[in-house]
PyMOL Python script that loads the backbone (N, CA, C, O; Angstrom):
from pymol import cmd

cmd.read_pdbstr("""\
ATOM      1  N   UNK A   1     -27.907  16.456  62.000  1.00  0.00           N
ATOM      2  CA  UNK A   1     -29.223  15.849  61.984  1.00  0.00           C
ATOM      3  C   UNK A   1     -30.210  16.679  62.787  1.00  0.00           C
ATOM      4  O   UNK A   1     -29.769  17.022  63.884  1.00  0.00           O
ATOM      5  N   UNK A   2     -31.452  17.087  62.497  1.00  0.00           N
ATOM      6  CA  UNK A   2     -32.496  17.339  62.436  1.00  0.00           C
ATOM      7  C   UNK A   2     -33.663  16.692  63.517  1.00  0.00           C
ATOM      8  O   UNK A   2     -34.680  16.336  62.922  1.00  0.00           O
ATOM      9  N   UNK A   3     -33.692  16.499  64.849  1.00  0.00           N
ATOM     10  CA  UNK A   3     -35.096  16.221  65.876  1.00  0.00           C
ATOM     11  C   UNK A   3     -36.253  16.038  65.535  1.00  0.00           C
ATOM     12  O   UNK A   3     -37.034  15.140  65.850  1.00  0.00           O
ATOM     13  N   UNK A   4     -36.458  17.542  64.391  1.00  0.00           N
ATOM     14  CA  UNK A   4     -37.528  17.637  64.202  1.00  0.00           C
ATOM     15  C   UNK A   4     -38.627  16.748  62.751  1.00  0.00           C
ATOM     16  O   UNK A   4     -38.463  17.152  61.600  1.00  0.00           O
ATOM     17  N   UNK A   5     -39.349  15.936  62.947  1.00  0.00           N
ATOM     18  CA  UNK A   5     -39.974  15.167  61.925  1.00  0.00           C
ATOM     19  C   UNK A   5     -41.094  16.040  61.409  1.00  0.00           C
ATOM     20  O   UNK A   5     -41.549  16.937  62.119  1.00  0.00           O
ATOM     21  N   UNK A   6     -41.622  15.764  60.003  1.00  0.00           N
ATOM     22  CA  UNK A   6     -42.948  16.748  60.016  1.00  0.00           C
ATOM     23  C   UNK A   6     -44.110  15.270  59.480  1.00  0.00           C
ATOM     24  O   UNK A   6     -44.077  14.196  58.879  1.00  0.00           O
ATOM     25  N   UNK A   7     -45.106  16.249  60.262  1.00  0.00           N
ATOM     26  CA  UNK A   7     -46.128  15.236  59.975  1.00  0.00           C
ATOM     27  C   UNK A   7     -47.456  16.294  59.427  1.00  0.00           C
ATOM     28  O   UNK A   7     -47.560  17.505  59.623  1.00  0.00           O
ATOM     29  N   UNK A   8     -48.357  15.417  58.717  1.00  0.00           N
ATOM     30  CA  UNK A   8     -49.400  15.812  57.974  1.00  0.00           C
ATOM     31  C   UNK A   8     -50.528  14.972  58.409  1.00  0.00           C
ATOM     32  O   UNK A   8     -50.402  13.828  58.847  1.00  0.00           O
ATOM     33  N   UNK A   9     -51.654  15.616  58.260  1.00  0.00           N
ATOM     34  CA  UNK A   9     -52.770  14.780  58.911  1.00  0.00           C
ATOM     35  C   UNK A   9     -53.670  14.462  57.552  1.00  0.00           C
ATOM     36  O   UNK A   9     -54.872  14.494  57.814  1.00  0.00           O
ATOM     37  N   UNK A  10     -53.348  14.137  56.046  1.00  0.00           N
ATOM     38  CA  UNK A  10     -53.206  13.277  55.132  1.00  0.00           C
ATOM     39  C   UNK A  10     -52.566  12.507  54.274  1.00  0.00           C
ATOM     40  O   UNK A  10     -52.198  12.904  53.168  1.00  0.00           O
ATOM     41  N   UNK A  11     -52.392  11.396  54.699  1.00  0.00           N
ATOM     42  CA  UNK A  11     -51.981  10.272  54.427  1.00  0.00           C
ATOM     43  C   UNK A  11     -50.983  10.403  53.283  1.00  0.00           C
ATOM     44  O   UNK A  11     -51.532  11.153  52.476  1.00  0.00           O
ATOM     45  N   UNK A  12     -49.830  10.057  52.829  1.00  0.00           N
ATOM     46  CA  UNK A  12     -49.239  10.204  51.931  1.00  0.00           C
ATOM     47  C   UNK A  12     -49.802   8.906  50.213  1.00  0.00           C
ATOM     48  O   UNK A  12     -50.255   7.787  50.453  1.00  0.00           O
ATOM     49  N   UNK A  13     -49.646   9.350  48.884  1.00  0.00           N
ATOM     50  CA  UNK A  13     -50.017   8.898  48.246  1.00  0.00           C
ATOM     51  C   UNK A  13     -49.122   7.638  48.028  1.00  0.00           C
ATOM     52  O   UNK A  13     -49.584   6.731  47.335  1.00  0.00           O
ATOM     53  N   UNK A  14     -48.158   7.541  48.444  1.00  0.00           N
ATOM     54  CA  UNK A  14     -47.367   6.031  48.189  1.00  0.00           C
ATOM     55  C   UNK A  14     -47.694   5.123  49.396  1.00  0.00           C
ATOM     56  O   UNK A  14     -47.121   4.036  49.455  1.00  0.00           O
ATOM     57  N   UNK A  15     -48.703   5.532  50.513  1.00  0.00           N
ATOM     58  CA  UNK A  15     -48.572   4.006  51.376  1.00  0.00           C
ATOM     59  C   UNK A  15     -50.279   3.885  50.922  1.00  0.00           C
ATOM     60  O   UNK A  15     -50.693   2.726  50.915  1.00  0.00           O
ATOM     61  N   UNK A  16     -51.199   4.865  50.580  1.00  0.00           N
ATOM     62  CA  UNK A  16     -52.222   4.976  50.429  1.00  0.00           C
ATOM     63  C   UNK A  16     -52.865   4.745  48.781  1.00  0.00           C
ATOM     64  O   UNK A  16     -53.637   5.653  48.471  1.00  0.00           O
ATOM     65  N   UNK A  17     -52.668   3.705  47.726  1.00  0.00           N
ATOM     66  CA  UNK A  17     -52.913   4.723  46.794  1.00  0.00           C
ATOM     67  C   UNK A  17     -54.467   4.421  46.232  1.00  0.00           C
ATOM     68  O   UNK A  17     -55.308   3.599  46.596  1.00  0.00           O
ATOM     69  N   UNK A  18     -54.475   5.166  45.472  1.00  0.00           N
ATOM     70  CA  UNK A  18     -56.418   5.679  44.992  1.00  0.00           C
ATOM     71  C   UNK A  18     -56.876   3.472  44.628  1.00  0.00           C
ATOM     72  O   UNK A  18     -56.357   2.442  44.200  1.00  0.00           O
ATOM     73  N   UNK A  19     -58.044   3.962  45.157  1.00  0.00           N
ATOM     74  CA  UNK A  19     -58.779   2.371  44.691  1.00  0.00           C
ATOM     75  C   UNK A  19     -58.757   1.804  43.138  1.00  0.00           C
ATOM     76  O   UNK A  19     -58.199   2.535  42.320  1.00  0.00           O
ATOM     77  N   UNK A  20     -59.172   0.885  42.792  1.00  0.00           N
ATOM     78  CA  UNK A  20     -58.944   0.292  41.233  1.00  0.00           C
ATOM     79  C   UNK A  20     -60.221   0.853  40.875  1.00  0.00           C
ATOM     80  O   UNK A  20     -61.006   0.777  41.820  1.00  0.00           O
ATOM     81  N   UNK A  21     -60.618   1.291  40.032  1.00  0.00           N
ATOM     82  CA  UNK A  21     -61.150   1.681  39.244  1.00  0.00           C
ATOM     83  C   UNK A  21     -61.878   1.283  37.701  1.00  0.00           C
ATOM     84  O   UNK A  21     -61.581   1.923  36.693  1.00  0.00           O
ATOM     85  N   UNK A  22     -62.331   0.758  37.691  1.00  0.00           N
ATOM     86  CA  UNK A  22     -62.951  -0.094  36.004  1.00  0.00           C
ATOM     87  C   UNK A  22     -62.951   0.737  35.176  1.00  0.00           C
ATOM     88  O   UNK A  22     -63.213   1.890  35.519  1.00  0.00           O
ATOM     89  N   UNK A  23     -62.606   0.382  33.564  1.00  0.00           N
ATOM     90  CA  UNK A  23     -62.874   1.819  32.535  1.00  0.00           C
ATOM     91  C   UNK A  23     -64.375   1.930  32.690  1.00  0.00           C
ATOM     92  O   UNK A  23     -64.607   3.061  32.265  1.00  0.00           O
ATOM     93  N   UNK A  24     -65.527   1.389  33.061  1.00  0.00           N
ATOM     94  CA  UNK A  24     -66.421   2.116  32.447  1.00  0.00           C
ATOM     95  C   UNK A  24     -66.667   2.926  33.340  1.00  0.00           C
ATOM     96  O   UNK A  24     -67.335   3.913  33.032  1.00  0.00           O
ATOM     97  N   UNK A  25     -66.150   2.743  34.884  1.00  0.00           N
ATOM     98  CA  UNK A  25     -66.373   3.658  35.869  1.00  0.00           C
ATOM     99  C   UNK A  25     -66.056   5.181  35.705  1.00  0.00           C
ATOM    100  O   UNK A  25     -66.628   6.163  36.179  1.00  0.00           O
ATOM    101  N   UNK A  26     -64.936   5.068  34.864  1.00  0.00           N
ATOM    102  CA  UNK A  26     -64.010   6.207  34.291  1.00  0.00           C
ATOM    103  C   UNK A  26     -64.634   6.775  33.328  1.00  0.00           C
ATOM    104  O   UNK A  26     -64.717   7.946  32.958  1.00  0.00           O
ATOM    105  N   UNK A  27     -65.182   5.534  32.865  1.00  0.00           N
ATOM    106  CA  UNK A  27     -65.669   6.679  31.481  1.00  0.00           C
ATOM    107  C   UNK A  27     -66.791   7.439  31.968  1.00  0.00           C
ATOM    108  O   UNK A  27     -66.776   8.669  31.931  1.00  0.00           O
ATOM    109  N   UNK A  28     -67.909   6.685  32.490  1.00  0.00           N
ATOM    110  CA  UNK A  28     -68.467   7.792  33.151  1.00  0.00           C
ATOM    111  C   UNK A  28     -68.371   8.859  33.797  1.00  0.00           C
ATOM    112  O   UNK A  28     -69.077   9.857  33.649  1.00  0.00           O
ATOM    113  N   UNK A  29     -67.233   8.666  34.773  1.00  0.00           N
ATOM    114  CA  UNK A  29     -66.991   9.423  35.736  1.00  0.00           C
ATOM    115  C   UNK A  29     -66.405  11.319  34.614  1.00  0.00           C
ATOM    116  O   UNK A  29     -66.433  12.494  34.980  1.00  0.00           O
ATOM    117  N   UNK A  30     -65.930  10.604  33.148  1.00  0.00           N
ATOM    118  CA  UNK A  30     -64.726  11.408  32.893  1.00  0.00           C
ATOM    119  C   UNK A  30     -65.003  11.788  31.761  1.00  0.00           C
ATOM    120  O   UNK A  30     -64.482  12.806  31.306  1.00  0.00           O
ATOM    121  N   UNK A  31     -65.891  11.047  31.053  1.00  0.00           N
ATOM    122  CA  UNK A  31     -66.337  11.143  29.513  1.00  0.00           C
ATOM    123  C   UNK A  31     -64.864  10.082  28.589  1.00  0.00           C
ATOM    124  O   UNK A  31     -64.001   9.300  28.988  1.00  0.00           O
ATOM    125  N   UNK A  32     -65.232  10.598  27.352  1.00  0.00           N
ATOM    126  CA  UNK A  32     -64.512   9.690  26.390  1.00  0.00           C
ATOM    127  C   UNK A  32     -62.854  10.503  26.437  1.00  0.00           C
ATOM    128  O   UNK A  32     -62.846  11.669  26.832  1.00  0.00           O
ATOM    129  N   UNK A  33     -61.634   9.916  26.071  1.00  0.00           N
ATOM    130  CA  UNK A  33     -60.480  10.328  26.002  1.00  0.00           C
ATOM    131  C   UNK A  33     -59.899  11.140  24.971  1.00  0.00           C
ATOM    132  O   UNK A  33     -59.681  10.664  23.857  1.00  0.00           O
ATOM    133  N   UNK A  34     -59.594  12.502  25.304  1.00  0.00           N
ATOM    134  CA  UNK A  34     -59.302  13.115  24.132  1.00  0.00           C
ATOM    135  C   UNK A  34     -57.909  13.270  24.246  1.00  0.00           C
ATOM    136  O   UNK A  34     -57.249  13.107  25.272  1.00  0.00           O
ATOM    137  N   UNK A  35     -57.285  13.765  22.546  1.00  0.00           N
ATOM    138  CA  UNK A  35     -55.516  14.047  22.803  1.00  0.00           C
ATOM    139  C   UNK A  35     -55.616  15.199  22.923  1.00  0.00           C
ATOM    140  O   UNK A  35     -56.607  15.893  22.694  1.00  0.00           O
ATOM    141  N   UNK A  36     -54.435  15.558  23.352  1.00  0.00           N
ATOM    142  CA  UNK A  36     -54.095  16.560  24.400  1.00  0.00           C
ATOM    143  C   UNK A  36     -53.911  17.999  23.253  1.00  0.00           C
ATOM    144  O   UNK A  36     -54.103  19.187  23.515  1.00  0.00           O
ATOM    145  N   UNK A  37     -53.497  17.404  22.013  1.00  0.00           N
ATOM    146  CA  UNK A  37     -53.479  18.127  20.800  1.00  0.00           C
ATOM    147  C   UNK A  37     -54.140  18.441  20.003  1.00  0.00           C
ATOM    148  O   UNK A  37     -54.075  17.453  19.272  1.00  0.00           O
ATOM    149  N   UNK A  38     -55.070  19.404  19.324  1.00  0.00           N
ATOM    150  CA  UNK A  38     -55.519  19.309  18.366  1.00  0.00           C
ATOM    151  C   UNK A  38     -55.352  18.940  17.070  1.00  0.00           C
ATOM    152  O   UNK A  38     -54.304  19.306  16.538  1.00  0.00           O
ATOM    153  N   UNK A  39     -56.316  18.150  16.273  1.00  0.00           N
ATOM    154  CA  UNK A  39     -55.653  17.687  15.147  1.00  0.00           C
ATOM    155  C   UNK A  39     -55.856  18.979  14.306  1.00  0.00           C
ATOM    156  O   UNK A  39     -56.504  20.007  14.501  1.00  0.00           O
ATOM    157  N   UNK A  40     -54.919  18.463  13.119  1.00  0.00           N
ATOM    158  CA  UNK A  40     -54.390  19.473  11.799  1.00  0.00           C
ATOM    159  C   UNK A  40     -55.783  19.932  11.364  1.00  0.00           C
ATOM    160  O   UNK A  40     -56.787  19.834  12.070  1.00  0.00           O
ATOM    161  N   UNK A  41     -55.742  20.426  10.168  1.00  0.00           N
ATOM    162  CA  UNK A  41     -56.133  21.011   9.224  1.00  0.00           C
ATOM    163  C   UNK A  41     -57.436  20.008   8.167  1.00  0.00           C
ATOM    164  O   UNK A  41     -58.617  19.999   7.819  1.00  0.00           O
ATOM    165  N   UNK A  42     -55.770  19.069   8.017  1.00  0.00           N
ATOM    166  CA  UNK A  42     -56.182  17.939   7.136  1.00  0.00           C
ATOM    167  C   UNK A  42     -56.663  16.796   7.699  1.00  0.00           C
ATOM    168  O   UNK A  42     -57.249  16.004   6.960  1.00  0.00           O
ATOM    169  N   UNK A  43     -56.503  16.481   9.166  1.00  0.00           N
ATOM    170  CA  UNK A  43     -56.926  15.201   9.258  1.00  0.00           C
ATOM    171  C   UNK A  43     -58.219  15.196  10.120  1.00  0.00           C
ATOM    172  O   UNK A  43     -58.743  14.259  10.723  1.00  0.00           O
ATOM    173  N   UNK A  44     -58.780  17.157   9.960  1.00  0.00           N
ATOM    174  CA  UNK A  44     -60.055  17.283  10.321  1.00  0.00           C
ATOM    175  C   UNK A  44     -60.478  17.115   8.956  1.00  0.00           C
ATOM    176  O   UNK A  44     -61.425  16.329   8.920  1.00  0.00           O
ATOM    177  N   UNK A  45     -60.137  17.559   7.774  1.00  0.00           N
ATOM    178  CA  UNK A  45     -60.623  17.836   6.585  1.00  0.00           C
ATOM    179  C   UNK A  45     -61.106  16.074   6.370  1.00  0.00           C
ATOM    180  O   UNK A  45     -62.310  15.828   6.312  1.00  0.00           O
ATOM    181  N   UNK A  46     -60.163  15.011   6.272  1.00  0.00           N
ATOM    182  CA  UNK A  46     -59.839  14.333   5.699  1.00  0.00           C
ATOM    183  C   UNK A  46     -61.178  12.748   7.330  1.00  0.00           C
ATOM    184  O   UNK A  46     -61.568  11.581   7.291  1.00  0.00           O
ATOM    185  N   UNK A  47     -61.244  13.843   8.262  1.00  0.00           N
ATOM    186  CA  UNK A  47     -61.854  12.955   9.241  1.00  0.00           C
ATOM    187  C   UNK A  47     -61.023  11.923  10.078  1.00  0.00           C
ATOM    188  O   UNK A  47     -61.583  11.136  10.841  1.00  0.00           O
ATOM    189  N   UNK A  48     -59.852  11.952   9.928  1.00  0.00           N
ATOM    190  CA  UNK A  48     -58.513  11.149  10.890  1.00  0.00           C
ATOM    191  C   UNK A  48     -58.509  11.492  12.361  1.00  0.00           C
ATOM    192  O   UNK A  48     -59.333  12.335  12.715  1.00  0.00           O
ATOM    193  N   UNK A  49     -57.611  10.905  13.385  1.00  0.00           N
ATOM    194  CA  UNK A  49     -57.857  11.474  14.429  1.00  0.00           C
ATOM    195  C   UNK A  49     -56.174  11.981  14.478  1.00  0.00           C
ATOM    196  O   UNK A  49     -55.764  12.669  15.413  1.00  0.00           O
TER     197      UNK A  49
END
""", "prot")
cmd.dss("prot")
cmd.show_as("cartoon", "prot")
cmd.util.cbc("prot")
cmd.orient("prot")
């Protein structure tokens, strides 16, 4: 065993975590949600998402 502890002078994210947040706060904050993928060929052709 180990004496030594380490410490950080910011807060860890599991006793701390980020405030609640509303979607429209988000949406502003972030714009609208895109996938991470681009769509095909066809389901630009065709207007699908």
């Amino acid at each position: 065993m180990s004496s030594m502890s380490f410490r950080s002078s910011r807060p860890d994210g599991w006793i701390k975590p980020k405030a609640y947040s509303d979607a429209s706060l988000r949406f502003k904050a972030h714009g609208k949600i895109i996938p991470m993928e681009e769509p095909g060929f066809l389901a630009r052709l065709f207007g699908r998402r």
